[in-house]
DOTOR-953403 format. One record per residue (C-alpha): residue number from 1; x, y, z. Coordinates in pm, whole numbers, plus 50000, padded with zeros to 5 digits. Example, Ala and Ser with C-alpha at 12.3 -4.5 7.8 and 13.67 -1.06 7.14 Angstrom:
2
- i;u;v;w
- 1;51230;49550;50780 .
- 2;51367;49894;50714 .
// end
This chain:
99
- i;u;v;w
- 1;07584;12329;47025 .
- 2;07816;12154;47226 .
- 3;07921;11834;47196 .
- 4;07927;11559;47553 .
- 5;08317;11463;47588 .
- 6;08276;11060;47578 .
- 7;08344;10876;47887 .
- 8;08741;10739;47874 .
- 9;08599;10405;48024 .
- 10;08321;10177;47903 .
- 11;07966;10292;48005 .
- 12;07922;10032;48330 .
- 13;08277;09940;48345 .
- 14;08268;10013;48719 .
- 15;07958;09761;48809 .
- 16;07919;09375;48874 .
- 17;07892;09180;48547 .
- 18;07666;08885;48516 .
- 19;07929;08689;48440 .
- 20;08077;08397;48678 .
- 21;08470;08366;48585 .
- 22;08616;08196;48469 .
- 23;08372;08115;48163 .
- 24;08353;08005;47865 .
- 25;08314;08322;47631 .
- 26;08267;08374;47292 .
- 27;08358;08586;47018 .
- 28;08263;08728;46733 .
- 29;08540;08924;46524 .
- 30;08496;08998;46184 .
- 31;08707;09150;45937 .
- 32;08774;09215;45535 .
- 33;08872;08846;45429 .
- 34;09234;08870;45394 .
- 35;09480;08589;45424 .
- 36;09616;08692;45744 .
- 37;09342;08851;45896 .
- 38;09252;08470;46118 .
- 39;09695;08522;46230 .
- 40;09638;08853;46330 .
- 41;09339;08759;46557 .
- 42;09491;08472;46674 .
- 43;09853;08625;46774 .
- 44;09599;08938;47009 .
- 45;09381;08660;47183 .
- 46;09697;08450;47264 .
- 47;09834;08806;47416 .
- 48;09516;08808;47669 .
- 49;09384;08443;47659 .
- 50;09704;08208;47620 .
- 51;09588;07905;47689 .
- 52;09334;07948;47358 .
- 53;09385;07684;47123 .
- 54;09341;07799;46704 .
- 55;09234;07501;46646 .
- 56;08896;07604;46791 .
- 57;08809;07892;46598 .
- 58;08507;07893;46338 .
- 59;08601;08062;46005 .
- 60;08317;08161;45740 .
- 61;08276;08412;45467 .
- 62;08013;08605;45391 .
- 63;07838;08533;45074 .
- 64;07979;08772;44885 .
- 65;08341;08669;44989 .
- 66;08424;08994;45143 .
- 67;08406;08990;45482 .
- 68;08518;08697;45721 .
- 69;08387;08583;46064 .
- 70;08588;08413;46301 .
- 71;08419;08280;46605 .
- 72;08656;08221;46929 .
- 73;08551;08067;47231 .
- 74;08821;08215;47509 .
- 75;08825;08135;47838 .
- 76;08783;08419;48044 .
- 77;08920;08470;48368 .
- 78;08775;08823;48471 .
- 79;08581;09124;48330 .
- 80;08898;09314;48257 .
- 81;09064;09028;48078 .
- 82;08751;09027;47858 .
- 83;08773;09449;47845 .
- 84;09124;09444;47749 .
- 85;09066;09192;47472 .
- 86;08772;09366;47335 .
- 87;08959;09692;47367 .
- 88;09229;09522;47122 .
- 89;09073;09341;46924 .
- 90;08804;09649;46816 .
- 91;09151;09856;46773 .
- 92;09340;09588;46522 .
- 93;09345;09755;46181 .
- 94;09166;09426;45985 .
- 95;08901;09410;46263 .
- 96;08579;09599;46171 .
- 97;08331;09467;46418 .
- 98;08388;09261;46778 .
- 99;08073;09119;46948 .
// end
């Protein structure tokens, strides 16, 4: 059995998005609750989004303490701003998940 090569791109990055820019967007990153883990997230959307403000983002642990969920509202001027930060963001070693 052979196995499909993935595509290098993200499926539909080539068509229109719903999207009007720029937008409000948000974010969903969440990571194992370490103490630098909100820094780290912060210092990658300031790379792509640098007119976000920390002082917006929503912080909250799961119940067991474990995890954390930061919740950043960026405001996105295109589709391949927003690519680029997912792209980064789902790469950063303390980030497990990016909605």
């Amino acid at each position: 059995m052979t196995i499909p090569e993935l595509p290098k791109e993200p499926v539909g990055s080539g068509a229109e998005t719903l999207l009007e820019f720029p937008c409000d967007f948000p974010l969903k990153i969440m990571g194992l609750a370490q103490d630098n883990l909100a820094q780290e997230v912060l210092a990658v959307l300031q790379k792509f989004a640098p007119d976000y403000d920390g002082k917006n983002m929503e912080m909250r642990a799961s119940s067991s303490g474990k995890y954390v969920s930061l919740t950043c509202t960026v405001c996105a001027r295109s589709k391949a701003q927003l690519d680029d930060l997912y792209r980064a963001l789902s790469s950063h070693p303390l980030v497990k998940v990016v909605l």
